[in-house]
ROFIZA-341291 format. One record per residue (C-alpha): x, y, z. Coordinates in Angstrom, 2 decimals. Layout:
<nodes>
{{X, Y, Z}} ...
</nodes>
This chain:
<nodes>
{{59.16, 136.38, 151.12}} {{62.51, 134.04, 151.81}} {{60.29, 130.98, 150.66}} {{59.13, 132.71, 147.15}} {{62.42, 133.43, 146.42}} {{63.65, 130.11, 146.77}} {{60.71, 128.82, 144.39}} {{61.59, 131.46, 141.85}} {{65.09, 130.26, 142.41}} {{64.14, 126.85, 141.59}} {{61.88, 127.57, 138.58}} {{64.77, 129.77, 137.18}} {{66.97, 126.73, 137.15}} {{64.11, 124.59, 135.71}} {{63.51, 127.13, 132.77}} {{65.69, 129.68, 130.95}} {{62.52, 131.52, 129.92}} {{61.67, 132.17, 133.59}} {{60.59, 136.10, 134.39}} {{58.96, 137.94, 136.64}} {{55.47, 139.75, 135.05}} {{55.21, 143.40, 135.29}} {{51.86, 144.88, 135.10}} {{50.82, 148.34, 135.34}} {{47.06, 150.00, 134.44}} {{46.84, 154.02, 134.71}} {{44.04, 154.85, 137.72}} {{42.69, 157.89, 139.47}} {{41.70, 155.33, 141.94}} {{43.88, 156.20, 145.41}} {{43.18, 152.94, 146.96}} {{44.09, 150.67, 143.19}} {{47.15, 152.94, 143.20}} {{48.29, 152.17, 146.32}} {{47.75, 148.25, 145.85}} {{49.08, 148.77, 142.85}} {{52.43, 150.53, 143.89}} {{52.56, 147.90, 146.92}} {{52.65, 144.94, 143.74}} {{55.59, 146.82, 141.78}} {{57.57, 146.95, 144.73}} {{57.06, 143.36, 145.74}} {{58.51, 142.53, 142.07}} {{61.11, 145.14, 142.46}} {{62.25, 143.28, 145.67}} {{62.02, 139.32, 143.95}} {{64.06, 140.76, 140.69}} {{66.59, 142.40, 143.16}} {{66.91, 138.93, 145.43}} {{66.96, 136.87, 142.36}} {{67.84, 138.05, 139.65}} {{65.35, 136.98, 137.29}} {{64.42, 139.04, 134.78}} {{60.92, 141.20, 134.02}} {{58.44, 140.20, 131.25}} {{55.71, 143.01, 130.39}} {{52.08, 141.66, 130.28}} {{48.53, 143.42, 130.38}} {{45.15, 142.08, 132.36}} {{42.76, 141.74, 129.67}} {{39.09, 141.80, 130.52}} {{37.28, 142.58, 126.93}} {{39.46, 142.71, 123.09}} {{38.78, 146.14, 122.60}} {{39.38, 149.90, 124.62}} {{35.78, 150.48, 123.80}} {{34.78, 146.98, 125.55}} {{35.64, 149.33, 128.85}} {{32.64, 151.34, 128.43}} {{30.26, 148.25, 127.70}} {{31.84, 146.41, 130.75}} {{30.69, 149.33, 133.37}} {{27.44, 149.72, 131.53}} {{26.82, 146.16, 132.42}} {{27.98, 146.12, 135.59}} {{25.32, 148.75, 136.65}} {{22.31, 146.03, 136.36}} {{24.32, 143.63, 138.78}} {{23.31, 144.08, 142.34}} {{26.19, 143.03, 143.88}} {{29.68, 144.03, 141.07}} {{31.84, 145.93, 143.55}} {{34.26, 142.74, 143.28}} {{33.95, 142.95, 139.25}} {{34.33, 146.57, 138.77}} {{38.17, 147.60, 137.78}} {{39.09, 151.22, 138.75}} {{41.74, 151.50, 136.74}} {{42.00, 151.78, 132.88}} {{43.53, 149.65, 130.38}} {{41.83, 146.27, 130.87}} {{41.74, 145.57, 127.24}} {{44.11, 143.42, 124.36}} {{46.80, 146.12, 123.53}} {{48.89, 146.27, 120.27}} {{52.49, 145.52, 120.69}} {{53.37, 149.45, 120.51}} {{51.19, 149.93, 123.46}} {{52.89, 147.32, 125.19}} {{56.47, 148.64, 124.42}} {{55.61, 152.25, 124.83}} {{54.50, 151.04, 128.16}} {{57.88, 149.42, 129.15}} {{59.58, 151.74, 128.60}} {{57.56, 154.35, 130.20}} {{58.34, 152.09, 133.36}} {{62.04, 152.38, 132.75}} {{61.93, 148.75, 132.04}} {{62.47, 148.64, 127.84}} {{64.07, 145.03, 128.55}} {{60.36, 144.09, 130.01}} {{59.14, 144.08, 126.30}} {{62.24, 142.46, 124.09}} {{61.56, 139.43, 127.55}} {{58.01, 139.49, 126.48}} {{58.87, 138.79, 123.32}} {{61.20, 136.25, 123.89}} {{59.06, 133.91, 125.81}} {{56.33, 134.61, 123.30}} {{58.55, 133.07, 120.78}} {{59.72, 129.92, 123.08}} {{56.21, 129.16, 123.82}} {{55.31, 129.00, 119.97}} {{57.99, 126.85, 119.70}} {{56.61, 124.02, 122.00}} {{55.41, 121.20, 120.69}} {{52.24, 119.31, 121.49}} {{52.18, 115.47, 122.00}} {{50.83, 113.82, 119.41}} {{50.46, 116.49, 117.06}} {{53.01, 115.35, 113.99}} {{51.10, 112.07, 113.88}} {{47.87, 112.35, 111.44}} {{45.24, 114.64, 112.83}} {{41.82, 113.50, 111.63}} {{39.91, 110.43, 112.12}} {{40.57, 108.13, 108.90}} {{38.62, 105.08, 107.77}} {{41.67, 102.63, 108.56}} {{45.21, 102.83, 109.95}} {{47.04, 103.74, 106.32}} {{50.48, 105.20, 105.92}} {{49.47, 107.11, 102.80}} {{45.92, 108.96, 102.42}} {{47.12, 109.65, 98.58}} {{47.45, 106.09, 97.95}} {{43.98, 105.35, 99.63}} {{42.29, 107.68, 97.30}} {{44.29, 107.11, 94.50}} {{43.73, 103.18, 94.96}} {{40.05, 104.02, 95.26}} {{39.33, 105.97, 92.34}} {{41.34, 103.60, 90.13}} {{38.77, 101.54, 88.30}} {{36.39, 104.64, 87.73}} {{39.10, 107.37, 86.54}} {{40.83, 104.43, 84.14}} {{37.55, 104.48, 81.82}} {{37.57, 108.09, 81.39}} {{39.24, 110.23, 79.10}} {{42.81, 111.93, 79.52}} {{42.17, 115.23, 80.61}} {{40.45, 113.80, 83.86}} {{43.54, 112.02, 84.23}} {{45.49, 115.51, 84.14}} {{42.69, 117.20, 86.36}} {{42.77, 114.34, 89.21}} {{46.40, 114.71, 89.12}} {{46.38, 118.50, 89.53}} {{43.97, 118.58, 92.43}} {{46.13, 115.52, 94.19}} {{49.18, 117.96, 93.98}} {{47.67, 120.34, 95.78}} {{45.70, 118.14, 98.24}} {{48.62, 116.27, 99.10}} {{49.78, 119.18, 100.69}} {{47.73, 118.80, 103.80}} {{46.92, 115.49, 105.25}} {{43.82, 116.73, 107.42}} {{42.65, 118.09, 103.91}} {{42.98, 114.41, 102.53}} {{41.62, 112.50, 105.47}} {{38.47, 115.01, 105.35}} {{37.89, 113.67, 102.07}} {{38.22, 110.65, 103.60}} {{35.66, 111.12, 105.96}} {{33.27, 112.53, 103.94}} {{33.67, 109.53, 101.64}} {{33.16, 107.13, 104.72}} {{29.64, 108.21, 105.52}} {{28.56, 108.67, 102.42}} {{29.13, 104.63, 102.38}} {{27.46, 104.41, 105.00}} {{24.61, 106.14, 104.09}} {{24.41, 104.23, 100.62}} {{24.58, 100.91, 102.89}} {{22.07, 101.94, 104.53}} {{19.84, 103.03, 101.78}} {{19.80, 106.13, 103.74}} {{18.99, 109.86, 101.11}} {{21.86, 111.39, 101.01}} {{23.71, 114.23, 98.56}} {{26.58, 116.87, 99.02}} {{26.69, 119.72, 97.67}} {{28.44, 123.26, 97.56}} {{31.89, 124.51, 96.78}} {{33.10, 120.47, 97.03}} {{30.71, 120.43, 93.94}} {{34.11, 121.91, 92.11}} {{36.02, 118.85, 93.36}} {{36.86, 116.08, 90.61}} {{38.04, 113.93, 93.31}} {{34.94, 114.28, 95.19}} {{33.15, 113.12, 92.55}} {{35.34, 110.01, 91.92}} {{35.00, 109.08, 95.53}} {{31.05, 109.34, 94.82}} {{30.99, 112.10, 97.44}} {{29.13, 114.92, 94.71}} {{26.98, 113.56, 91.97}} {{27.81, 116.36, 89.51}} {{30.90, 115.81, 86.92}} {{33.06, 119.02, 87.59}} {{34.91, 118.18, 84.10}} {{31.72, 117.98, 81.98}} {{30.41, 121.66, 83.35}} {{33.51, 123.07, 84.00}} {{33.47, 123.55, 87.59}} {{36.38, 125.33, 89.82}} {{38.64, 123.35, 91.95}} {{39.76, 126.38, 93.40}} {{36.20, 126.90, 95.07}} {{36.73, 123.58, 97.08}} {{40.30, 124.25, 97.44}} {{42.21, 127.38, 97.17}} {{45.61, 125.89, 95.90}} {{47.06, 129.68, 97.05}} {{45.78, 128.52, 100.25}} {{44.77, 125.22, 101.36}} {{42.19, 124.74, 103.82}} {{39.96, 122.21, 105.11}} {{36.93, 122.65, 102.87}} {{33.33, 122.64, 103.64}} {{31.63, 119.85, 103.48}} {{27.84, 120.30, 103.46}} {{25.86, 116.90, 103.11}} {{22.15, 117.20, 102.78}} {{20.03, 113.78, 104.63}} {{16.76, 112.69, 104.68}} {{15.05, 114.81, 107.25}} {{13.20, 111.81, 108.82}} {{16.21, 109.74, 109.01}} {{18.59, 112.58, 109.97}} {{19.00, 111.14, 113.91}} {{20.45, 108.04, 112.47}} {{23.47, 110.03, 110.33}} {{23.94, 111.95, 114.10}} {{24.10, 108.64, 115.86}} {{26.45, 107.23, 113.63}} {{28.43, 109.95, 113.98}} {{28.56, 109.86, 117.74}} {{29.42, 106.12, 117.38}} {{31.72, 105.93, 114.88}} {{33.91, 108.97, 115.83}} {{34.30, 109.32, 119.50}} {{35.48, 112.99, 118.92}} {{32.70, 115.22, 117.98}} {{30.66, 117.93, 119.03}} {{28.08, 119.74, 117.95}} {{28.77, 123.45, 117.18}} {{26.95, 126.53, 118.77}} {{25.54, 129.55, 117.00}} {{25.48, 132.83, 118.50}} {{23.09, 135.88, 118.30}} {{25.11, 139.65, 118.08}} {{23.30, 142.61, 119.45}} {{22.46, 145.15, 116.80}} {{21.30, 148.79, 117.15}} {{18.44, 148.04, 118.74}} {{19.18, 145.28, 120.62}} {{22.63, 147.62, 122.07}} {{20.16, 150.25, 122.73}} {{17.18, 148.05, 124.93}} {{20.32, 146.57, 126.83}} {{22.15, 150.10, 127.93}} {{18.62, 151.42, 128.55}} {{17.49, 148.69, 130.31}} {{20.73, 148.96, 132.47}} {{19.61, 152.27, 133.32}} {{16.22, 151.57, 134.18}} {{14.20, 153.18, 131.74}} {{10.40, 152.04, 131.16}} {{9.73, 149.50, 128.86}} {{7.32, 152.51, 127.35}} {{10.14, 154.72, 126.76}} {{12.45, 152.08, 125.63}} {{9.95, 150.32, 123.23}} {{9.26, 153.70, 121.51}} {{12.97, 154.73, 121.03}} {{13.90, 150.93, 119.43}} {{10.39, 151.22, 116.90}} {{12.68, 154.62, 115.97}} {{15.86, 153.08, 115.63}} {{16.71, 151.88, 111.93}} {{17.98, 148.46, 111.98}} {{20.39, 148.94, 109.58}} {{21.31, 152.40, 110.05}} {{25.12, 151.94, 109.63}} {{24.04, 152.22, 105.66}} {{22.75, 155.40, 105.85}} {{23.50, 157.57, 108.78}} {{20.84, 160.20, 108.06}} {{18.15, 157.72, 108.90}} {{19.38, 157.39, 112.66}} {{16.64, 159.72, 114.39}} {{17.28, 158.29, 117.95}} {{20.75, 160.55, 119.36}} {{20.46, 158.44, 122.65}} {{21.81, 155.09, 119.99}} {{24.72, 157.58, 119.24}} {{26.23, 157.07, 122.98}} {{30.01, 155.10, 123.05}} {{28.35, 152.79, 125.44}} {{25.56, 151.76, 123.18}} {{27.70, 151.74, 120.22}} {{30.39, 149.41, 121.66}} {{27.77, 147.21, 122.70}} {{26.53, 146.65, 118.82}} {{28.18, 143.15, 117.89}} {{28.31, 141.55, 121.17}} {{27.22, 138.18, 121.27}} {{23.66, 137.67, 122.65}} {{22.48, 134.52, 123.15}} {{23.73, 130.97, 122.45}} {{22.11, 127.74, 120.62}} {{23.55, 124.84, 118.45}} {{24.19, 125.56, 115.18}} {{21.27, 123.28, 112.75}} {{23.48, 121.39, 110.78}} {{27.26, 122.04, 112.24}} {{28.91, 119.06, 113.56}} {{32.82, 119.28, 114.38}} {{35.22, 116.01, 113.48}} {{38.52, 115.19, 115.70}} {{40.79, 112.61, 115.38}} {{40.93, 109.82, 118.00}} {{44.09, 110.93, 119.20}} {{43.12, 114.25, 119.46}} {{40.85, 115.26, 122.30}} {{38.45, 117.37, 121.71}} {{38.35, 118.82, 124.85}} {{42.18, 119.68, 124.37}} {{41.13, 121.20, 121.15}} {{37.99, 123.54, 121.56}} {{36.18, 125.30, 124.45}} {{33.14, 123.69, 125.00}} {{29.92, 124.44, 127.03}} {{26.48, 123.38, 128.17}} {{23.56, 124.16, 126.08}} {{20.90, 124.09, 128.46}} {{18.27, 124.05, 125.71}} {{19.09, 121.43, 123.73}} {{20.93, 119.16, 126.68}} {{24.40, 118.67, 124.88}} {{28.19, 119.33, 124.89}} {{28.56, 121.90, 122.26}} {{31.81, 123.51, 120.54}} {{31.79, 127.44, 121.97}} {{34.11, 128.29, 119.04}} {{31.64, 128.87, 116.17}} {{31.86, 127.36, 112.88}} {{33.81, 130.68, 111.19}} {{36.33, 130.42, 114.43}} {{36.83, 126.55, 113.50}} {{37.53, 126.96, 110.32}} {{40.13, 129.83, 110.77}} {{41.72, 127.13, 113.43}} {{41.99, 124.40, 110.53}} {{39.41, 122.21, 112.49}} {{37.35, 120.09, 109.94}} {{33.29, 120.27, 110.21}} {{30.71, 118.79, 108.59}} {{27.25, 120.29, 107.69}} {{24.42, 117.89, 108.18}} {{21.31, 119.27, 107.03}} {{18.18, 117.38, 107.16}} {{16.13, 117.77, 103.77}} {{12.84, 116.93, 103.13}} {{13.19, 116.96, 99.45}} {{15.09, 114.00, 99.33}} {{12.13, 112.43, 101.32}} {{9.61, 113.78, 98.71}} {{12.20, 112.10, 96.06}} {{11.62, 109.03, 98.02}} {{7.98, 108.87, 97.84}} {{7.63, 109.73, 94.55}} {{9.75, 106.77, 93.48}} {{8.16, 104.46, 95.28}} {{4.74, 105.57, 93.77}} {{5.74, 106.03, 90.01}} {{8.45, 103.16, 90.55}} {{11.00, 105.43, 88.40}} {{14.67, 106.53, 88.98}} {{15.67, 110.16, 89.12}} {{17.29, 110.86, 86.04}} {{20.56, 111.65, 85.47}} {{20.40, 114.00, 82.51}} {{19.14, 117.66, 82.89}} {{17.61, 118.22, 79.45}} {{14.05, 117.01, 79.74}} {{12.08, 119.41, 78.28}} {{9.26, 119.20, 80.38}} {{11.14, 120.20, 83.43}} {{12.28, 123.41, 81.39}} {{8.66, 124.07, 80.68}} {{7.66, 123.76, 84.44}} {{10.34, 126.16, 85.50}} {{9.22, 128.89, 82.97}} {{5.66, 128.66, 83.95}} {{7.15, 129.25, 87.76}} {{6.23, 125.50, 88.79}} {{8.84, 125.73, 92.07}} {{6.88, 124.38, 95.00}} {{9.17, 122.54, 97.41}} {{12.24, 122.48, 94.91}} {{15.12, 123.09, 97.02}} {{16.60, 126.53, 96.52}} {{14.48, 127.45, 93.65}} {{10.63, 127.80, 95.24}} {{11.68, 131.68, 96.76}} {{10.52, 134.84, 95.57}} {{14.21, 135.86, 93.99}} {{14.10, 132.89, 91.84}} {{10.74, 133.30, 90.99}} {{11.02, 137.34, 89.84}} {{14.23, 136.57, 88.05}} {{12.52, 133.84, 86.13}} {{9.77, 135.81, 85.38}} {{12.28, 138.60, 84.03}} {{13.99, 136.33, 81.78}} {{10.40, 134.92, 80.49}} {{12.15, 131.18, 79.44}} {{14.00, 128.49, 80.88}} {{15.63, 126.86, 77.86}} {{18.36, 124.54, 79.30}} {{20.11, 123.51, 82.30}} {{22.53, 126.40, 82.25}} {{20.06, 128.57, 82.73}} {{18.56, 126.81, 86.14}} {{22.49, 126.72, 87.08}} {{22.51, 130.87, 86.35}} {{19.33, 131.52, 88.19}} {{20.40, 129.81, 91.36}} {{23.53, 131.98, 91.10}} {{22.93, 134.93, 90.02}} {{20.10, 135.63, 93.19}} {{22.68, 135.45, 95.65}} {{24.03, 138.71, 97.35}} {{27.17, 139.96, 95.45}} {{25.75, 138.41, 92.11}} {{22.55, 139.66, 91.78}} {{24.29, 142.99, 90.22}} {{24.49, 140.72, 87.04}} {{21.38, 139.51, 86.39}} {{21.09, 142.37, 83.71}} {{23.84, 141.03, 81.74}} {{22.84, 137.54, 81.94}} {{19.88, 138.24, 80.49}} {{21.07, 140.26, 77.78}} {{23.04, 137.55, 76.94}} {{26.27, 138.89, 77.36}} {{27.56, 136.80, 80.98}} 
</nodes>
């Protein structure tokens, strides 16, 4: 006892935010609430030696109250858990009014405003390194806006004013974040590369919106000439890293993943998860509880998949349980995501950035956050897809010996469309582009292949009606 209070002496003296953590879970457990008890009076007897003030905290074992009932369920198929079962209650992320309420239940309000105060001290600390740029750039430069601007120079000077006004518009609000920049930057690099290399490559997506994606030959389309939104590459309300989705060759896709493992020491790969939905909740509670595979087989064919729609369809009560419920969302199983690779700077560590874990399947180092995690975190990612249309492109210049073109009113490719000609065209050969076509009876111009591949998506598909009445 003498010897921990001289270290806490010590440690007080080293740091002003220095307390002693108070923790307390309710239990009908005798033997937890005597260990229990036995801890707060320990803690009682350092804060009367020293001094040092308490600081409330909670152990947290799942994110949720309803993770409680999950946890035991789980527990049950373990032969040996008596070391991971937790008789008290409580085990879960509480709110901060929990937390308070629960200081001052304690007689110990102080506990909470403590809390607080180290809370705020500790988002106050500043990590090495992190003023100096963030994300890998193509060269040591003291300005990514000059790099770009100085790059898009001779190409933006021969065009007309108002791309002049647009470039500088989506510069003022790209200059606001220098990871934004340098994952232009990026994305700019290996699209050289790939070009060097004679290597298939296009990007496409909400960068499509981007004017100075296009300058930096990034996208192919002009955003000017069809009036595409910047704000769909980058919110100017709210800048963020945007996504980058590059589509390869699909036979040649290994050598854009080796370059990328060569030319930027940090990055990973980025895992995908599988969540457990009604049925999948309700095989894993049942199976916990050693039910046949008979009964459980016949109570999941019952179980409506989507049930959270439409209540009344739910004709299994057992899927009702709290235990089963909680269970729906959880992740499953692990993989690596297809396309998702993840992009740190050299002087950032990944491994200081992102938890990262062994997928035994594939035999890599992957990112555990998942790509909608990473993006919330500001963490810049690239989607490399392998295509085999840009393969088929391939061939079929080589055997007609003819470009692509680079104007979309050919008439003959309007005609092909209408007649429902789609094999193998990216996006377009499914059975939603198909019916809609069929609906509208013509393709007559490029607008309307743009309006097709929209208007099929979930969330748009509500206005196919007015498209084709000709009033969207």
């Amino acid at each position: 006892f003498e010897d921990a209070v001289t270290a806490i002496k010590q440690m007080q003296q080293a740091s002003s935010a220095f307390a002693l953590e108070l923790m307390y879970h309710e239990t009908e457990d005798e033997e937890f609430a005597e260990t229990q008890y036995k801890y707060l009076e320990r803690v009682g007897r350092f804060k009367k030696a020293t001094g040092a003030p308490y600081a409330i905290t909670n152990d947290c074992h799942y994110a949720t109250s309803e993770g409680e009932q999950a946890h035991r369920a789980l527990l049950r198929r373990l032969p040996k858990a008596a070391d991971l079962e937790f008789q008290g209650e409580g085990f879960y992320l509480k709110s901060q009014a929990e937390m308070k309420a629960l200081a001052e239940w304690l007689g110990c309000p102080e506990a909470w405003s403590n809390a607080c105060t180290i809370a705020e001290y500790a988002s106050g600390i500043q990590i090495p390194g992190a003023d100096k740029l963030q994300w890998y750039v193509p060269r040591t430069i003291e300005s990514p806006t000059d790099f770009i601007t100085e790059l898009v120079s001779g190409r933006l000077s021969s065009l007309p004013q108002q791309y002049q006004e647009r470039f500088d518009y989506e510069m003022s609000v790209l200059a606001t974040s220098e990871p934004i920049l340098n994952s232009y930057l990026v994305a700019w690099q290996i699209n050289e590369w790939a070009k060097s290399k004679q290597l298939p490559m296009a990007a496409r997506g909400s960068m499509a919106g981007s004017l100075v994606s296009w300058l930096l030959g990034i996208t192919l389309e002009d955003p000017v000439k069809h009036d595409l939104s910047f704000k769909r590459a980058v919110s100017p309300a709210r800048p963020s890293i945007p996504d980058f989705d590059l589509d390869v060759s699909s036979s040649r896709r290994g050598e854009v993943l080796e370059y990328l493992r060569s030319n930027y020491e940090q990055s990973l790969p980025i895992m995908t998860y599988t969540h457990y939905g009604p049925r999948g909740s309700l095989r894993k509670i049942l199976r916990a509880e050693n039910r046949s595979s008979e009964h459980i087989n016949e109570l999941s064919k019952r179980t409506v998949q989507n049930w959270e729609d439409d209540p009344e369809l739910m004709t299994v009560p057992e899927a009702y349980r709290p235990e089963v419920l909680s269970y729906r969302g959880f992740f499953n199983s692990s993989g690596v995501h297809p396309a998702g690779i993840l992009i740190g700077g050299a002087g950032r560590p990944l491994e200081h950035e992102v938890p990262m874990g062994y997928v035994a399947s594939s035999k890599i180092m992957a990112s555990q956050y998942d790509m909608y995690t990473l993006k919330k975190l500001g963490l810049f990612k690239l989607d490399v897809l392998g295509l085999r249309t840009l393969d088929q492109l391939v061939h079929m210049r080589e055997f007609s010996d003819a470009e692509a073109p680079t104007e979309y009113d050919d008439e003959n490719v309007f005609n092909a469309f209408s007649l429902g000609m789609l094999a193998e065209i990216f996006q377009m050969d499914g059975y939603a582009c198909r019916a809609f076509i069929s609906r509208l009876g013509r393709v007559d111009n490029f607008e309307d292949i743009v309006a097709i591949n929209t208007l099929v998506r979930p969330g748009a598909a509500q206005f196919q009606d007015l498209y084709q009445s000709g009033n969207l």
